[in-house]
Kinemage of the C-alpha trace (Angstrom):
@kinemage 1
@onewidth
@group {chain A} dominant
@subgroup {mainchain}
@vectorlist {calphas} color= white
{ca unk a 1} P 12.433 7.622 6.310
{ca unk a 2} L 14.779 6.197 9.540
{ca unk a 3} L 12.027 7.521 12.016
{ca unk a 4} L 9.079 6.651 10.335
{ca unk a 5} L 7.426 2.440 10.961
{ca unk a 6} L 6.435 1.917 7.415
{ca unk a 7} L 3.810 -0.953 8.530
{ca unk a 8} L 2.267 0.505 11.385
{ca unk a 9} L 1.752 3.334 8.868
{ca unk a 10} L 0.258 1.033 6.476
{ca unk a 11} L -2.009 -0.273 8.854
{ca unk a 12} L -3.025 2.995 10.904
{ca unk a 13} L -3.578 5.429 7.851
{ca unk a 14} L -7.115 3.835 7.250
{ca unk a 15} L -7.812 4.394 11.179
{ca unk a 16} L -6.851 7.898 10.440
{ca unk a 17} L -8.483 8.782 7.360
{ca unk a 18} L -11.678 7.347 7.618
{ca unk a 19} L -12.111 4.552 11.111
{ca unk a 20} L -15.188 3.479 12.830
{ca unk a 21} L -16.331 7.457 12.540
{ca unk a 22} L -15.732 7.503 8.845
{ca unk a 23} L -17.433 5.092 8.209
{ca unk a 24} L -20.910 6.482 10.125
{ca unk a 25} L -20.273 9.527 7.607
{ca unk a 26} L -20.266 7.166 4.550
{ca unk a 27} L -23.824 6.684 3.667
{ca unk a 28} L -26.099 7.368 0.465
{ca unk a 29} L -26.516 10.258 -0.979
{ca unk a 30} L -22.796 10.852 -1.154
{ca unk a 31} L -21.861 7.351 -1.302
{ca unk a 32} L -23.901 4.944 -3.452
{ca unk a 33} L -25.155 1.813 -1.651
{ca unk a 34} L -22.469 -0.468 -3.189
{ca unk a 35} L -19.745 2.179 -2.007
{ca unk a 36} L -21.087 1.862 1.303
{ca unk a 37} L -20.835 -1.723 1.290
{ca unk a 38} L -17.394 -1.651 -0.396
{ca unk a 39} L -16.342 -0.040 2.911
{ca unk a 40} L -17.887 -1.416 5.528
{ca unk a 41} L -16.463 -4.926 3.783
{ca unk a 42} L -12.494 -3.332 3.734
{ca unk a 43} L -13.102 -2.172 7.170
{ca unk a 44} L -13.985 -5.422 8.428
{ca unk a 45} L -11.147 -6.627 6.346
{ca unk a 46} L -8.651 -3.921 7.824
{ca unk a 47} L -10.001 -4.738 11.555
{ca unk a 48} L -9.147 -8.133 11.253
{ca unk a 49} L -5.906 -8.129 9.972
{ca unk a 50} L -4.830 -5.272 12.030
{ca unk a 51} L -6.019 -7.522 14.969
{ca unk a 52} L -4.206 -10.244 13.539
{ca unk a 53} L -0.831 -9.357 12.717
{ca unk a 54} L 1.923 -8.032 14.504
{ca unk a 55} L 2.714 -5.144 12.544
{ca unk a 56} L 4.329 -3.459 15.051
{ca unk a 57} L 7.043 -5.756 15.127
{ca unk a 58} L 7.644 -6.265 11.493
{ca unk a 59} L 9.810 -5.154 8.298
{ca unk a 60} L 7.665 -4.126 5.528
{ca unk a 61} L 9.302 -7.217 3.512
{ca unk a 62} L 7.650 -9.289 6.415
{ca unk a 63} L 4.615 -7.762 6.094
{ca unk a 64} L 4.073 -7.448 2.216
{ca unk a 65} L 5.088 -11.204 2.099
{ca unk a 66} L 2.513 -12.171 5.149
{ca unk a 67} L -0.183 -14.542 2.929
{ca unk a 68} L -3.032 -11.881 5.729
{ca unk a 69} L -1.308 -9.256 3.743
{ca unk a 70} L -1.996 -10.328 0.536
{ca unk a 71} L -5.620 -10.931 1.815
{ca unk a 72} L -5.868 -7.430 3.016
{ca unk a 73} L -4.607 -6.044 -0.559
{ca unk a 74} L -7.183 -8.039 -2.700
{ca unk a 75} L -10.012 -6.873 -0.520
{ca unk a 76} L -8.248 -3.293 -0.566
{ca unk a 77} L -8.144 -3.770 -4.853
{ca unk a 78} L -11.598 -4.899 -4.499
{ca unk a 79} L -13.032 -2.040 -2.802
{ca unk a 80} L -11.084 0.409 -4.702
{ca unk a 81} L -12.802 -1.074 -7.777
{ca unk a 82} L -16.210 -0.144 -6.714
{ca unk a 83} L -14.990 2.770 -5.914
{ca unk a 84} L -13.620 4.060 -9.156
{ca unk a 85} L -16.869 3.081 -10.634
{ca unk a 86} L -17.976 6.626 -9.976
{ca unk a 87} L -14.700 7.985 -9.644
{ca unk a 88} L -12.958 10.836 -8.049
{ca unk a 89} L -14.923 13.421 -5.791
{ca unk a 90} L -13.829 16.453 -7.437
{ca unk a 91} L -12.135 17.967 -3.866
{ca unk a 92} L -9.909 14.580 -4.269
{ca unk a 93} L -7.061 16.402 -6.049
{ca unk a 94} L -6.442 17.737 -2.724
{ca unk a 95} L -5.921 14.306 -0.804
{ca unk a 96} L -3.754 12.951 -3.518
{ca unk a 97} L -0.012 13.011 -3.442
């Protein structure tokens, strides 16, 4: 998509789906402790690397090839992991594309 930044969309969706209020919403009952944790951990993750890197400047082949990148994904893998543990909520078919 010409008028579309894939990076800084990479990096903001997060911000936009869940952020720093998102993450005040994620707590036990509807998240497990270790979900809450998995969270909090890929936020911190997310902060720092969107503090980090220029993203806003780059191509995505910059970006996916950026060794902060690659950071970001593992922690992003990891998190997603504890995640699917429990799974899908069932009102998740309607976020998915």
């Amino acid at each position: 998509v010409p008028f579309v930044h894939v990076p800084n969309e990479m990096i903001e969706e997060w911000d936009d789906f869940m952020g720093e209020r998102g993450l005040k919403r994620a707590s036990p009952p509807l998240y497990s402790t270790d979900e809450v944790h998995a969270l909090q951990d890929f936020h911190t993750i997310w902060d720092e690397t969107a503090e980090r890197l220029p993203y806003h400047k780059m191509q995505l082949e910059e970006l996916l090839a950026h060794p902060d990148w690659q950071r970001f994904m593992s922690e992003a893998k990891e998190a997603h992991d504890v995640m699917m543990k429990r799974g899908h909520f069932p009102d998740d078919d309607l976020m998915r594309f």
